[in-house]
Short mmCIF file of the C-alpha atoms (twelve columns), coordinates in Angstrom:
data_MODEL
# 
_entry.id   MODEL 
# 
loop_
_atom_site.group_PDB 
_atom_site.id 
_atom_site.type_symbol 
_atom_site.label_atom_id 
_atom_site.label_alt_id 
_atom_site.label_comp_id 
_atom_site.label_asym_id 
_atom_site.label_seq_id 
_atom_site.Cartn_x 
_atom_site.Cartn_y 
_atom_site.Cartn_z 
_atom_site.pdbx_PDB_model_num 
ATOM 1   C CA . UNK A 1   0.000   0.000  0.000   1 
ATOM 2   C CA . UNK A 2   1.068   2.901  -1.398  1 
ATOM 3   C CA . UNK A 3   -0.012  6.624  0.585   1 
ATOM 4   C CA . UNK A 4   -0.155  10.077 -0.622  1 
ATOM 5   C CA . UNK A 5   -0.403  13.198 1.629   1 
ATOM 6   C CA . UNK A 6   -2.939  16.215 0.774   1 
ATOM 7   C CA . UNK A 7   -2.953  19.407 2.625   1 
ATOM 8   C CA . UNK A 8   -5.482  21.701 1.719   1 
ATOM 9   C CA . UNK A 9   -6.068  25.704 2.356   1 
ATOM 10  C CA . UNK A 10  -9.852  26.055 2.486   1 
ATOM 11  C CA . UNK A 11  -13.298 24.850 3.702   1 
ATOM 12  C CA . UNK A 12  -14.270 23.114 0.418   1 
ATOM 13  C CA . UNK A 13  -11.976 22.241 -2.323  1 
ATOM 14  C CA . UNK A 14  -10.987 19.981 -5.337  1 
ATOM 15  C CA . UNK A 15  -7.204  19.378 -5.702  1 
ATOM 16  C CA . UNK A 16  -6.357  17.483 -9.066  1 
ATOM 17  C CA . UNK A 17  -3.851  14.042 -7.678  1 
ATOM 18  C CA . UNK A 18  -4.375  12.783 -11.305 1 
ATOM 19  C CA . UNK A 19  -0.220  12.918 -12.084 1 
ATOM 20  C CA . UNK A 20  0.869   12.450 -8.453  1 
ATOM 21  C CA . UNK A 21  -0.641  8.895  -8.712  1 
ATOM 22  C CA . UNK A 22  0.325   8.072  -11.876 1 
ATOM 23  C CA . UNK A 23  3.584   9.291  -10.578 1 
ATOM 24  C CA . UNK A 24  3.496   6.260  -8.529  1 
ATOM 25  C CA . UNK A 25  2.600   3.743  -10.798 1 
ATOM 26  C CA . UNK A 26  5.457   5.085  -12.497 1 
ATOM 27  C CA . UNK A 27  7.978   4.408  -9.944  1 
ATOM 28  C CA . UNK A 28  7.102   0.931  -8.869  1 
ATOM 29  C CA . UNK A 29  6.685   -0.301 -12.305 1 
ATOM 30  C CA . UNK A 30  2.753   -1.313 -12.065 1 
ATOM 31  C CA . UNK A 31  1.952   -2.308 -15.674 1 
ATOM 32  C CA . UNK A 32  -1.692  -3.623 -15.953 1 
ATOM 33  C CA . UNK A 33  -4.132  -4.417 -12.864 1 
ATOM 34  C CA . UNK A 34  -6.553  -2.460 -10.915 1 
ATOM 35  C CA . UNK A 35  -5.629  0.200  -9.061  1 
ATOM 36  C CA . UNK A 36  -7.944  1.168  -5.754  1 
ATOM 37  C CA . UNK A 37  -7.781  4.870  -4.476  1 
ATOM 38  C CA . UNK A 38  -8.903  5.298  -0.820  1 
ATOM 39  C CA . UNK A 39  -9.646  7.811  1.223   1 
ATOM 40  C CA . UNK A 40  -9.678  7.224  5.248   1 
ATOM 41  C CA . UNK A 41  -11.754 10.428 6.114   1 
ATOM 42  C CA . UNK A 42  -15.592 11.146 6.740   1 
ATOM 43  C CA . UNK A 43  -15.201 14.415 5.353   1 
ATOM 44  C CA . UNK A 44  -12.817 13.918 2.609   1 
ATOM 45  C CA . UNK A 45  -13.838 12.074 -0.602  1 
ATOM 46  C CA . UNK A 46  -12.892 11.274 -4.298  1 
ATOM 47  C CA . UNK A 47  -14.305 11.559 -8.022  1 
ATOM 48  C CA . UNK A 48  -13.384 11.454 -11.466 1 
ATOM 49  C CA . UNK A 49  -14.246 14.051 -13.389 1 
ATOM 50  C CA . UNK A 50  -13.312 16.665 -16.253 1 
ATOM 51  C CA . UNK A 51  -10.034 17.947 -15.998 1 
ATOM 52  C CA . UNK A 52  -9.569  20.456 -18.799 1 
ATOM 53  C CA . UNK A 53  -11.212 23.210 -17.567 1 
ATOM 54  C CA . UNK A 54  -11.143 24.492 -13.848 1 
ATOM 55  C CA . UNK A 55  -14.145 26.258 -13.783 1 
ATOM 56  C CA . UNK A 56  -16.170 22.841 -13.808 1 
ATOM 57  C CA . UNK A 57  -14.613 21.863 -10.220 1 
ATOM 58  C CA . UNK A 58  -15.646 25.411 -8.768  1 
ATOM 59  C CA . UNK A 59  -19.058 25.004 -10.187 1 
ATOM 60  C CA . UNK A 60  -19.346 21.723 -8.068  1 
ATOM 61  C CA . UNK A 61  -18.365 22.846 -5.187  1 
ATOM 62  C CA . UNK A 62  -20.559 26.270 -5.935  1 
ATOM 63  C CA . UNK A 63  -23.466 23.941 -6.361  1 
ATOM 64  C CA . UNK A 64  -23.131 21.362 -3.714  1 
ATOM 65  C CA . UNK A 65  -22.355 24.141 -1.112  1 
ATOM 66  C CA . UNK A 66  -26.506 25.410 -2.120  1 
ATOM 67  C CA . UNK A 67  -27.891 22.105 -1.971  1 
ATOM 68  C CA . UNK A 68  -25.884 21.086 1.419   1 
ATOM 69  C CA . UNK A 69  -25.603 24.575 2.983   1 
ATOM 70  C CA . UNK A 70  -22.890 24.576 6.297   1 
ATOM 71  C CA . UNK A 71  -25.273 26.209 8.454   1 
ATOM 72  C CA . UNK A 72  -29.318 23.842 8.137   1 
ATOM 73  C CA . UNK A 73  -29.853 22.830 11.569  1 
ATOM 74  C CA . UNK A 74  -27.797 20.299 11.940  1 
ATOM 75  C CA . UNK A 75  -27.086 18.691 15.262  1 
ATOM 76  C CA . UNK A 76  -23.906 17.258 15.245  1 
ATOM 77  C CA . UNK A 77  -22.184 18.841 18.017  1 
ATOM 78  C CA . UNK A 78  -18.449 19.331 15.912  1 
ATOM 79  C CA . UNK A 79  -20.605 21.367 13.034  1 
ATOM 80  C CA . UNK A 80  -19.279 19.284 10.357  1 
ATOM 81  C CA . UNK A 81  -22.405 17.366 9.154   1 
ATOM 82  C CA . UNK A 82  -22.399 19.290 5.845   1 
ATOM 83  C CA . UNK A 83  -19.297 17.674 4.890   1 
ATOM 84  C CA . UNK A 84  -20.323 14.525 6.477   1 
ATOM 85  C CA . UNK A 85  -23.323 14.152 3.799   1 
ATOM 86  C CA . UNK A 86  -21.072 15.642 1.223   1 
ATOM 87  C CA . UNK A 87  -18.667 12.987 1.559   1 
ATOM 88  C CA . UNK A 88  -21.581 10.282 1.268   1 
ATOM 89  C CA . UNK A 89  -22.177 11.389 -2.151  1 
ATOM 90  C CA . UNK A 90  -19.026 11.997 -3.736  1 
ATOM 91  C CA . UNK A 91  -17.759 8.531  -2.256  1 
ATOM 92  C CA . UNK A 92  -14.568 7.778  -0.171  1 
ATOM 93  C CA . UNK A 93  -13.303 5.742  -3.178  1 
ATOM 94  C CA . UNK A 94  -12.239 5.048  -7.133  1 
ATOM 95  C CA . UNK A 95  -11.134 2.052  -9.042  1 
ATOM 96  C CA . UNK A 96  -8.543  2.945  -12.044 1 
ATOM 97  C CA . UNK A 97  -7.827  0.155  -14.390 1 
ATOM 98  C CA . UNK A 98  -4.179  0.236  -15.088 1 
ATOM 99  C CA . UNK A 99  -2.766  -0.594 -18.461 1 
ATOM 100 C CA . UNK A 100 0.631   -0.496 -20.051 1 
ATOM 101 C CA . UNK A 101 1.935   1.399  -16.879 1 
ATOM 102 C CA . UNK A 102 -0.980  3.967  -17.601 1 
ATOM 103 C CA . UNK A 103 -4.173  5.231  -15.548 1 
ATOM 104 C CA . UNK A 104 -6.610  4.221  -18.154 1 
ATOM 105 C CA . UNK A 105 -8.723  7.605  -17.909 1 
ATOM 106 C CA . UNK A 106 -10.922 9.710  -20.728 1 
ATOM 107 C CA . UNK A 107 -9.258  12.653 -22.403 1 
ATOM 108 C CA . UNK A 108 -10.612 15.229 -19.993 1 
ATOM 109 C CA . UNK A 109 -10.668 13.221 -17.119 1 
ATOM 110 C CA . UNK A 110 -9.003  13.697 -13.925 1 
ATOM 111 C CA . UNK A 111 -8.643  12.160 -9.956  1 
ATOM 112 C CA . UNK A 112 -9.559  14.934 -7.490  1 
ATOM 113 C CA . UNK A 113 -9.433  14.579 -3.740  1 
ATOM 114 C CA . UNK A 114 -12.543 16.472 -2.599  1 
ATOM 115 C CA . UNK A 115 -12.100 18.471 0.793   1 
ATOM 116 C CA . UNK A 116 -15.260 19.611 2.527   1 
ATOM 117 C CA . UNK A 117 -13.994 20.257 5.943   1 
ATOM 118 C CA . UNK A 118 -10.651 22.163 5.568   1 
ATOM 119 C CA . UNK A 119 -7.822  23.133 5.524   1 
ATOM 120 C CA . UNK A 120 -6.925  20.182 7.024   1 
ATOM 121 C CA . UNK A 121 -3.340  17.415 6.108   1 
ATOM 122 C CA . UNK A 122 -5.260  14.202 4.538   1 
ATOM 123 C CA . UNK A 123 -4.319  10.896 3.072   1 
ATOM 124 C CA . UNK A 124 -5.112  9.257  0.127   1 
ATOM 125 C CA . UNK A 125 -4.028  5.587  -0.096  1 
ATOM 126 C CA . UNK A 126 -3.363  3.171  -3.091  1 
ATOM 127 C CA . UNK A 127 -3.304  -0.620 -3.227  1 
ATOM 128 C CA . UNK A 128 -2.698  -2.082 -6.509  1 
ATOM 129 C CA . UNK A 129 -3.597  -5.398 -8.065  1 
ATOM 130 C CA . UNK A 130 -2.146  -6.739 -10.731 1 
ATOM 131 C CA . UNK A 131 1.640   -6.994 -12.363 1 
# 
């Protein structure tokens, strides 16, 4: 098990991990398997999505930040239940199939490590199967 460390500088962001992954499939020589991408936060969480243009992550965040306000009512006593529900629906994981030493992603696609309680340090860990 491979593990990569993420500090982010604000409440809610998306930071792109796309090359610092394939970075490491690089170095140890992974050539064709699966390749599982974890995160071990409740508030932290992962998705795939278009990488070309950076206005798309700041309209997801813009839009998930209306439909799960901070500040609804919510009881948990640390205040965090916003990112708590957040984190539910963007997932705390991803499967990449690995090919040819290569994250087998679309043209404008992208690995982003989605922080909705910062700025916090976080982890992302990777355990690959395959050869």
């Amino acid at each position: 098990m491979h593990s990569i460390s993420v500090k982010t500088n604000t409440r809610t962001e998306m930071r792109n991990i796309t090359r610092r992954i394939q970075n490491i499939v690089n170095e140890e020589n992974w050539q064709s398997g699966l390749l599982a991408v974890f995160v071990p936060h409740t508030t932290a969480a992962l998705t795939i999505n278009e990488n070309a243009d950076p206005d798309v992550q700041r309209d997801m965040l813009m839009e998930i930040n209306k439909v799960i306000p901070f500040e609804d009512g919510f009881h948990h006593f640390e205040g965090n239940s916003a990112a708590h529900i957040k984190t539910s629906l963007f997932g705390s994981s991803e499967t990449i199939i690995v090919e040819n030493g290569q994250l087998q992603l679309g043209t404008w696609q992208g690995i982003y490590f989605c922080e909705f309680d910062g700025p916090r340090q976080r982890k992302v860990w990777l355990q690959f199967t395959g050869n």
